[in-house]
C-alpha distance (Angstrom), angle and dihedral (degrees) to the residues before:
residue distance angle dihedral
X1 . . .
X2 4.05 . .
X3 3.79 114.1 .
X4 3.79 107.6 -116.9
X5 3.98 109.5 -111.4
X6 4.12 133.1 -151.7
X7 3.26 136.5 -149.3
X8 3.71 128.7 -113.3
X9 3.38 147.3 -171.2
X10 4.29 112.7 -126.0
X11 3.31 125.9 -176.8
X12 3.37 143.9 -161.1
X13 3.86 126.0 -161.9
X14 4.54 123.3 174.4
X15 3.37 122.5 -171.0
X16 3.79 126.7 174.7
X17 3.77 91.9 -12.2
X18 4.09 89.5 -50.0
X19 4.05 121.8 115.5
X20 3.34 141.1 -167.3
X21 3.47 144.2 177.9
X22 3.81 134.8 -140.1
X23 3.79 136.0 -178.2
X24 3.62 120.3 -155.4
X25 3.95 119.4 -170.0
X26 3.55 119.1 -165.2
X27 4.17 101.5 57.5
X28 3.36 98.4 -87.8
X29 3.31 143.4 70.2
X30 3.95 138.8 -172.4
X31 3.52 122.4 -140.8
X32 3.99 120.5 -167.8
X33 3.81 149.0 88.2
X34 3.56 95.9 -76.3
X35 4.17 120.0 106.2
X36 4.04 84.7 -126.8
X37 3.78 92.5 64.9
X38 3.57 125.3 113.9
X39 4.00 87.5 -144.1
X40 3.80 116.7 33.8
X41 4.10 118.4 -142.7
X42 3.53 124.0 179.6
X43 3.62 121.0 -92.8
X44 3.88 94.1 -109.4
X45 3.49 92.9 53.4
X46 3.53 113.0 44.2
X47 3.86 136.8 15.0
X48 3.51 125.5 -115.7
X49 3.64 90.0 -87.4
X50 2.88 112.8 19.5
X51 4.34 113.9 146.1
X52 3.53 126.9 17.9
X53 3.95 110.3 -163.2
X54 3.78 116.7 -171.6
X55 3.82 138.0 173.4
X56 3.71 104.3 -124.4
X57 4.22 114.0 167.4
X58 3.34 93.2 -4.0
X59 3.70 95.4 -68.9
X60 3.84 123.1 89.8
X61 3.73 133.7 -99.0
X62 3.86 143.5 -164.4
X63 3.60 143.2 -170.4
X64 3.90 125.8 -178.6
X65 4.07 102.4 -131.6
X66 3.73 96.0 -163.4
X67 3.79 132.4 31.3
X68 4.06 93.0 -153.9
X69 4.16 89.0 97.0
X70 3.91 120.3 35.4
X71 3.66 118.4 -114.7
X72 3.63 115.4 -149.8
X73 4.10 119.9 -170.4
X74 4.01 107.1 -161.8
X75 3.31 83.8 -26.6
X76 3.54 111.5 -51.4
X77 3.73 132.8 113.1
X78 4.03 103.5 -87.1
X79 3.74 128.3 -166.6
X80 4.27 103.0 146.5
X81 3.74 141.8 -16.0
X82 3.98 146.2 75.6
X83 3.79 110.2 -29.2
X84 4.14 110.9 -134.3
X85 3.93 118.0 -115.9
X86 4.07 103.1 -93.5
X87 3.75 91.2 25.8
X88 3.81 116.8 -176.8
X89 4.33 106.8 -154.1
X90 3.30 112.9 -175.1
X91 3.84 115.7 -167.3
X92 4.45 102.2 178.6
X93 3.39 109.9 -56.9
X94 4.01 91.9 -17.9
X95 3.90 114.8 103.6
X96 4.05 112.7 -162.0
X97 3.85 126.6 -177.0
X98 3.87 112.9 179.6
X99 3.54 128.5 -170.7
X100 3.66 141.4 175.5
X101 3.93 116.1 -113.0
X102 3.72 140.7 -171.0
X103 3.82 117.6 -122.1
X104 3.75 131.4 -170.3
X105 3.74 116.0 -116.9
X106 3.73 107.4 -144.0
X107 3.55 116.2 -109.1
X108 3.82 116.8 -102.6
X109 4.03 120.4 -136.6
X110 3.88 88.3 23.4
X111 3.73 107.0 156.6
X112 4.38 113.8 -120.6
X113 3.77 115.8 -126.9
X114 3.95 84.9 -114.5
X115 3.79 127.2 -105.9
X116 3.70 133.2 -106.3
X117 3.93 109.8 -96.0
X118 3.25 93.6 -113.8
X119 3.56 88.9 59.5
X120 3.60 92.2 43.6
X121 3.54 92.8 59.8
X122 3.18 101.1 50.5
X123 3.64 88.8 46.7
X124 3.89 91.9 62.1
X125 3.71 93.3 41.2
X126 3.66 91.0 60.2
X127 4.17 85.6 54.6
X128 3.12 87.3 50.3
X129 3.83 93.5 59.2
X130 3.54 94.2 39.3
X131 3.84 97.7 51.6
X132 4.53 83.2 48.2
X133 3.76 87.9 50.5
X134 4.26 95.0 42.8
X135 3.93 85.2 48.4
X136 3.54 93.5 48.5
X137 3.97 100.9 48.0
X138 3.73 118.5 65.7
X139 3.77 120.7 -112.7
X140 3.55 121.3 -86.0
X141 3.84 120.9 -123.1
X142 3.64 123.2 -96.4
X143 3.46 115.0 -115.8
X144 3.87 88.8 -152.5
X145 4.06 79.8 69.9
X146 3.48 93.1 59.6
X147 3.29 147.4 88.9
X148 4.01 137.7 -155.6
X149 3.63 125.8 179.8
X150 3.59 105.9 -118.4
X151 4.24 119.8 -123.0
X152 4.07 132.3 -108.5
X153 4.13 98.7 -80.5
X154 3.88 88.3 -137.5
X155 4.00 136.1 33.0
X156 3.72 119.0 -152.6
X157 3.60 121.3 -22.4
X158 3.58 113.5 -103.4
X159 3.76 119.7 -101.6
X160 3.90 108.3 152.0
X161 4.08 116.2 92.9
X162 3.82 106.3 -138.0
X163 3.75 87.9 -151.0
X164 3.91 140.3 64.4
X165 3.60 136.2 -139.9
X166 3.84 119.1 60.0
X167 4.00 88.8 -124.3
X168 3.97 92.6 53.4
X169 3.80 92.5 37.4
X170 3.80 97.9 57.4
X171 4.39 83.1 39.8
X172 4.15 89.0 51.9
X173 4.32 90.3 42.3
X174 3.69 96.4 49.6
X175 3.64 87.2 47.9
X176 3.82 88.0 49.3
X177 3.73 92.2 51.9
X178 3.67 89.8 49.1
X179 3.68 88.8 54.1
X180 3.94 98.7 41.3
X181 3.90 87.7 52.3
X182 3.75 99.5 68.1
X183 3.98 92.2 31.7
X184 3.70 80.2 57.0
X185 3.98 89.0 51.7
X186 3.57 90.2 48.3
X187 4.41 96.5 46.9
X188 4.18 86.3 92.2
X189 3.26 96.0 64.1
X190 4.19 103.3 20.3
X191 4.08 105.3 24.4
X192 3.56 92.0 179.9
X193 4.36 79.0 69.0
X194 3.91 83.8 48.8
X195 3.77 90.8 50.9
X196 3.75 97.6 47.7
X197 3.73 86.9 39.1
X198 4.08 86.5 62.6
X199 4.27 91.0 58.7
X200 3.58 93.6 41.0
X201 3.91 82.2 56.5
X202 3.37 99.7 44.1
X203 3.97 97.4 45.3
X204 3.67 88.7 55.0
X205 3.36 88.5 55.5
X206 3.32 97.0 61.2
X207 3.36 96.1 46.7
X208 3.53 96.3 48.8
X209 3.88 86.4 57.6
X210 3.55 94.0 50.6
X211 3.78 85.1 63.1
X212 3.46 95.8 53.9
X213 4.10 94.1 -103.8
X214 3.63 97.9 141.4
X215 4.01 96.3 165.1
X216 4.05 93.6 38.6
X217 4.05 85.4 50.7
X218 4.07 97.4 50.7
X219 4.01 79.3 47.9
X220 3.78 92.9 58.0
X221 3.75 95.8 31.8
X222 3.80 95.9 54.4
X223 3.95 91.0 52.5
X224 3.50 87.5 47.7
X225 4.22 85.7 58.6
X226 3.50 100.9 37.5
X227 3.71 90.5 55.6
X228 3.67 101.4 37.3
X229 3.76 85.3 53.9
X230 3.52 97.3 52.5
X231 3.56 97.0 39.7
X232 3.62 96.9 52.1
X233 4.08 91.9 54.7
X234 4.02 81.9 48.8
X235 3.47 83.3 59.1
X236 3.66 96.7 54.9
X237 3.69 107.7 34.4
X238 4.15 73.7 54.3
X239 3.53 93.3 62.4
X240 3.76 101.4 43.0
X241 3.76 88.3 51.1
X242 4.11 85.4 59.0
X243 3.47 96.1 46.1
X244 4.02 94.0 46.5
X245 3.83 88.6 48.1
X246 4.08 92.7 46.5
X247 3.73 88.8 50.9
X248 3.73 98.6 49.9
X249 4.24 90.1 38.8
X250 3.81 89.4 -112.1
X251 3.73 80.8 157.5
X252 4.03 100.8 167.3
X253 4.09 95.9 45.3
X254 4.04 77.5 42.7
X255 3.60 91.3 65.5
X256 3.95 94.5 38.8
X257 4.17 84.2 59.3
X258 4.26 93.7 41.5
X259 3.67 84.2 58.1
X260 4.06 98.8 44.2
X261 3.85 88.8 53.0
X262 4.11 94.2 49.4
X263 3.73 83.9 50.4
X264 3.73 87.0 53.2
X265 3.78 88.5 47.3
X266 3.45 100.7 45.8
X267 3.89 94.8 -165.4
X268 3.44 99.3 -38.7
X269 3.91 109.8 154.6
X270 3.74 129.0 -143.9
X271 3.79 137.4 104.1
X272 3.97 96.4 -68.7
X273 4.19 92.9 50.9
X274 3.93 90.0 47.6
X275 3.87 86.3 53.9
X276 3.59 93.3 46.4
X277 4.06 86.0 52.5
X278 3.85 90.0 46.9
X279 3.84 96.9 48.9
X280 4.04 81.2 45.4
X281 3.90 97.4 55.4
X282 3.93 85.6 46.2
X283 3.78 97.7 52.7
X284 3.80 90.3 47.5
X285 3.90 96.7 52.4
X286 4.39 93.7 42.7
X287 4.21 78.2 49.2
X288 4.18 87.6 45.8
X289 3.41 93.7 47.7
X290 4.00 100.8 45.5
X291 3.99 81.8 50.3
X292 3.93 88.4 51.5
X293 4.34 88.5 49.1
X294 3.74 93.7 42.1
């Protein structure tokens, strides 16, 4: 019988002459100077965010984060989109080729070549220390019994223009709009689109106004409303669904709603999104383990 295979995301990244290589499971992958990133840069070349590359339909997808570093695909000017098979991104002096790759899952109920005795008996002494310690230490709450009020999706609105010039500002908003508009298309089925679809609105706003566009900025700024608004309540009716579904051990819809609120998130830390990853890790072994029984 074949061993089952999944796909991952590998990545490449050179840099003055040095490589290395990285392999990201889960379908995407964060590339930036912060210690949370799947793919570390170097603070002078990348921001703490600065890429998010995801597998979406099989095929694989970008979108630059922050416009403080210029991201180049094959050369060209890149901001959002599909990226080519064989893509080239350069972010600075950074040079990134990512790729999707097959992996061998190992095989489960495979038999071990068998220890030494020695081994062995240590082995079974350390169980036996483990089950003494386990019997001795009380049980640790379930964070499926739990509940944690859940944050404000958005801070402040936006009303700073990162760049300068009234020319280039009204240039860099209309490109922002143009950007925000199919994030916004996308926030149904990927909110975390619809949520960076909201600052991308409501920078260009502000940069529309500091060129004097009154009627272009009310444009911008009342998307930027419209879908915070209904974003936020998405956010909420989200999280009542979880905590309905946790309470009545609706485990599999559970999961469906864990996963809808990360996406929401998008690797934001704090105490609610380290619940949210607890309450994940525990639906995914009670899942394992009726897959092991069955």
């Amino acid at each position: 019988m074949a061993t089952p295979s999944a796909q991952v995301l590998r990545i490449s990244v050179e840099r003055a002459g040095r490589t290395g290589s990285y392999e990201v499971h889960g379908g995407t992958a964060l590339v930036g100077s912060g210690s949370h990133c799947d793919v570390r840069l170097l603070p002078e070349d990348a921001s703490p965010e600065q890429l998010r590359i995801e597998l979406r339909m099989g095929e694989l997808w970008a979108e630059v984060l922050s416009s403080q570093h210029e991201c180049r695909v094959n050369g060209q000017l890149f901001h959002l989109g599909g990226l080519p098979v064989d893509a080239v991104v350069t972010i600075g002096a950074v040079t990134l080729r990512a790729q999707l790759a097959e992996v061998q899952n190992r095989k489960q109920g495979a038999k071990s070549e068998g220890w030494p005795p020695a081994v062995r008996i240590a082995g079974f002494g350390a169980i036996g220390v483990g089950l003494f310690l386990q019997l001795q230490t009380k049980p640790t709450p379930s964070s499926l019994d739990q509940t944690v009020d859940h944050p404000a999706l958005f801070a402040a609105p936006i009303t700073a223009c990162a760049v300068r010039g009234d020319q280039a500002a009204t240039f860099y908003a209309r490109r922002l709009v143009r950007e925000a508009n199919l994030q916004a298309e996308r926030a149904p089925f990927y909110p975390r689109d619809g949520v960076s679809a909201v600052a991308r609105y409501e920078e260009a706003a502000a940069c529309l106004e500091q060129d004097g566009r009154t009627a272009e900025a009310k444009g911008a700024e009342r998307a930027a409303n419209h879908l915070r608004s209904s974003l936020a309540d998405q956010f909420h009716v989200r999280h009542v669904r979880l905590e309905r579904y946790l309470s009545i051990k609706k485990y599999d819809a559970a999961q469906r709603e864990v996963h809808v609120l990360q996406d929401f998130l998008n690797r934001r830390e704090g105490e609610y999104a380290q619940w949210l990853s607890a309450v994940q890790r525990e639906l995914n072994m009670r899942f394992a383990s009726t897959k092991r029984k069955g």
